[in-house]
C-alpha positions in Angstrom: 1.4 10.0 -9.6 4.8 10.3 -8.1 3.9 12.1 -5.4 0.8 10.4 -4.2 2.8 6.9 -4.2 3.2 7.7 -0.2 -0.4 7.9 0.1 -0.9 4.6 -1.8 2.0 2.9 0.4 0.4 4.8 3.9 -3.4 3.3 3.1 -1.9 -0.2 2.7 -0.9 -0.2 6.3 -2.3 -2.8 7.8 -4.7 -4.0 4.6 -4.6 -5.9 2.1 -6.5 -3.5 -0.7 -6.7 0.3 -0.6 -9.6 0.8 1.4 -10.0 -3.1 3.5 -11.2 -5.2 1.0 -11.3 -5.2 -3.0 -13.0 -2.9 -4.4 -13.8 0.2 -7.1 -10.5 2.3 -5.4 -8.3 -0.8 -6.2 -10.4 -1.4 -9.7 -9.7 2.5 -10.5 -6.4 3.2 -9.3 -4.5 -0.3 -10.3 -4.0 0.5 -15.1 -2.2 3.7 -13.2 -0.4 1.8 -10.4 0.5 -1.4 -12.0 3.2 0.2 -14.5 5.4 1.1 -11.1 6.1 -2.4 -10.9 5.0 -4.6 -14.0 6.9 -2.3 -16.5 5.0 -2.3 -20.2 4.3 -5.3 -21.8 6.5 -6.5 -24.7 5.5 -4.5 -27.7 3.1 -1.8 -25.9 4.0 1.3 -27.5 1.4 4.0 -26.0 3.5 6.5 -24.8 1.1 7.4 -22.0 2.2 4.0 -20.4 5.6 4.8 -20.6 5.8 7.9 -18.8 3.8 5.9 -16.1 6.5 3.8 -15.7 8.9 6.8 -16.0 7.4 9.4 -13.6 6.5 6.5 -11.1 10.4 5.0 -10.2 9.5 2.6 -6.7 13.3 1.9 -6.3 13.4 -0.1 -3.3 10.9 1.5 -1.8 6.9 0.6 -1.3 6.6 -3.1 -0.6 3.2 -3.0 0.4 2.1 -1.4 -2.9 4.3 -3.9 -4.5 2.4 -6.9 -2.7 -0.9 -5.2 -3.5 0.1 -4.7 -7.5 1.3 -8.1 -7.7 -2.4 -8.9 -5.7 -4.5 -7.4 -7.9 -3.0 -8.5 -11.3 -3.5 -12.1 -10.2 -6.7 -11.6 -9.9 -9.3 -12.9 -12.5 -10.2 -10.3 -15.4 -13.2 -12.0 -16.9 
């Protein structure tokens, strides 16, 4: 995942969602994506999440897949 976070960060260019508006690429790539910049929740201990959030360091790097993360997890779940 480390390596394709230029990819995300280059197909954010100039939208707001992964391919123009939201849809199934956002819906599919954002349980991966999110743990780049939300971290685990208190008490998650799947190990699978934390090497997400290990192997996937944005530093101060990729604002516009920051803004989308931050997009997409304020959207509704239900």
């Amino acid at each position: 995942m480390r390596v394709s976070l230029d990819l995300f960060e280059d197909l954010l260019d100039g939208r707001n969602y992964l391919f123009g508006g939201f849809g199934a690429a956002d819906c599919v790539a954002f349980p991966f994506l999110k743990y780049a910049v939300l971290d685990t929740p208190p008490g998650d201990e799947e190990l699978f999440h934390h090497v997400l959030v290990e192997q996937q360091p944005l530093g101060d790097g990729y604002p516009r897949l920051r803004r989308w993360v931050e997009a997409v997890d304020a959207r509704p779940r239900s």
